[in-house]
Each structure stands twice: as C-alpha cells, then as structure tokens.
KOLDOSE-717500 format. One record per residue (C-alpha): x, y, z; residue number from 1; residue in one letter. Coordinates in nm, 3 decimals, decimal comma, always signed. Layout:
<atoms>
px->X&py->Y&pz->Z&i->NUM&aa->A
...
</atoms>
This chain:
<atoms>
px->-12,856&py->+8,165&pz->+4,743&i->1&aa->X
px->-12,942&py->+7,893&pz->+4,505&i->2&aa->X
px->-12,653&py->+7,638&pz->+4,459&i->3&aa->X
px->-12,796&py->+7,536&pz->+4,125&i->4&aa->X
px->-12,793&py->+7,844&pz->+3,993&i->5&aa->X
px->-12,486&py->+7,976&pz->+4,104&i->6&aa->X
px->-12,133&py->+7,817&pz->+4,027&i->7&aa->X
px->-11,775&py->+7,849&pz->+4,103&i->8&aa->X
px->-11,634&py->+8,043&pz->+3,792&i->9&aa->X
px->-11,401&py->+7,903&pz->+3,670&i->10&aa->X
px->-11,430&py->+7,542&pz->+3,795&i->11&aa->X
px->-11,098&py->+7,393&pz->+3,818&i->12&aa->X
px->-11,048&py->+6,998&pz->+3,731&i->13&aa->X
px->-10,796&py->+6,987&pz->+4,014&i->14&aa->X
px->-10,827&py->+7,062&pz->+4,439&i->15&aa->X
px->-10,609&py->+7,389&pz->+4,312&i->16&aa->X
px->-10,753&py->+7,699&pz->+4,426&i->17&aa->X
px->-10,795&py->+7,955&pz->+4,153&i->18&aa->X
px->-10,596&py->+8,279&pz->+4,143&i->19&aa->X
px->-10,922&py->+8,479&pz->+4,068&i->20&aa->X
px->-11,299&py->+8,317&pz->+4,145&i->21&aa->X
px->-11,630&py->+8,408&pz->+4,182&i->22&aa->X
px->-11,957&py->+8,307&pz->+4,194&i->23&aa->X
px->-12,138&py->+8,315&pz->+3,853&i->24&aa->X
px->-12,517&py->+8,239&pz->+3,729&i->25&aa->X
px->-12,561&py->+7,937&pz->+3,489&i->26&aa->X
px->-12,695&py->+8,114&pz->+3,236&i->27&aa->X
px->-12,388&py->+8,449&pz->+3,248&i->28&aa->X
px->-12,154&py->+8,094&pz->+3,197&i->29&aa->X
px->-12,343&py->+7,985&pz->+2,891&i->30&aa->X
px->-12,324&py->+8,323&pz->+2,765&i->31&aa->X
px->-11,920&py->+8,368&pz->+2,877&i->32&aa->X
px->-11,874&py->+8,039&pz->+2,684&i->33&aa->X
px->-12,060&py->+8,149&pz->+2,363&i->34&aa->X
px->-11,865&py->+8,450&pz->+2,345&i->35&aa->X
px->-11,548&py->+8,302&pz->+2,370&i->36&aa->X
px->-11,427&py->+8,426&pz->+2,789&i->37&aa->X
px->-11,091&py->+8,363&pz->+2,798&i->38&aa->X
px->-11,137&py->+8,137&pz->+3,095&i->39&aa->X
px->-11,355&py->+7,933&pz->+2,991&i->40&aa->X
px->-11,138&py->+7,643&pz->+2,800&i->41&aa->X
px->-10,967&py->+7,580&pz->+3,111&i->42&aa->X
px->-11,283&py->+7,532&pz->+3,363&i->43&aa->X
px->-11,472&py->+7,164&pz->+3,382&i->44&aa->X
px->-11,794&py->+7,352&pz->+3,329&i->45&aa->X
px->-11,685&py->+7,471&pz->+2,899&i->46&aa->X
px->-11,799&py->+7,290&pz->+2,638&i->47&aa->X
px->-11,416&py->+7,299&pz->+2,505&i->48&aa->X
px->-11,248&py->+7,130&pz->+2,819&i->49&aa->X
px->-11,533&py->+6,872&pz->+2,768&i->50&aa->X
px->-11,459&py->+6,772&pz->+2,421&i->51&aa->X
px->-11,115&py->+6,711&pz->+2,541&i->52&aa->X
px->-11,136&py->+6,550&pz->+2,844&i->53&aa->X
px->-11,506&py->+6,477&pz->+2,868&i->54&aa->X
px->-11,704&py->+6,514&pz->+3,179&i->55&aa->X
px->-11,519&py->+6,532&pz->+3,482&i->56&aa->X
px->-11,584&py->+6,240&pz->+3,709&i->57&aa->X
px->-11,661&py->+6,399&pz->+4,044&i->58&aa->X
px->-11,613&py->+6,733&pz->+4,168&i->59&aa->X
px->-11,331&py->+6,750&pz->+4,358&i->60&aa->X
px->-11,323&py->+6,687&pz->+4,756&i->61&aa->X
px->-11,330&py->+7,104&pz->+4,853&i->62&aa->X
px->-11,596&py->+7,197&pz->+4,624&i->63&aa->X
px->-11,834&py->+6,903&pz->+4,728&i->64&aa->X
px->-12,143&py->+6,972&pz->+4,948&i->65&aa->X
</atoms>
C-alpha cells in the first residue's frame, strides 16, 4: 500500500483516536472536500480547518512513521 496515496480519514489535529476512520485515497479526499463531507472541516487535511488554523505543525506522535 502506498502511504502517499492513502491517508487517515479524517485526520485529527490531536493524539485522539477517531470514533470512525479509515483509510482514504488523496484524490476521494479532494473530492469529499469539494462536495462538502461532513467530516471534512474538522480533519487537518480540509482546506476549511486550514484557513482557520493553518497547517498543522507536525503530525501527531501515533500517526508518525
């Protein structure tokens, strides 16, 4: 599996574990975000959380490789 392509939907800005993830393509979370997923203003990956916060600094510790 490529670990580019695929990401932690949604990506959390804290060590928190999500009630409900999975593994997502890049380009099904562009797509998600364009059509307005209702997950998507909460996760570090959105264009929304970013325009509020901005990028996120570092992932956090359980989600680094």
């Amino acid at each position: 599996m490529d670990s580019d392509y695929y990401i932690l939907c949604p990506q959390r800005p804290d060590d928190e574990p999500g009630l409900i993830t999975h593994l997502i393509s890049t380009d099904i979370c562009r797509r998600r975000q364009d059509e307005g997923f209702h997950k998507c203003p909460r996760c570090t990956r959105s264009d929304v959380w970013r325009a509020q916060h901005g990028d996120p600094a570092e992932a956090p510790a359980s989600r680094r490789r």
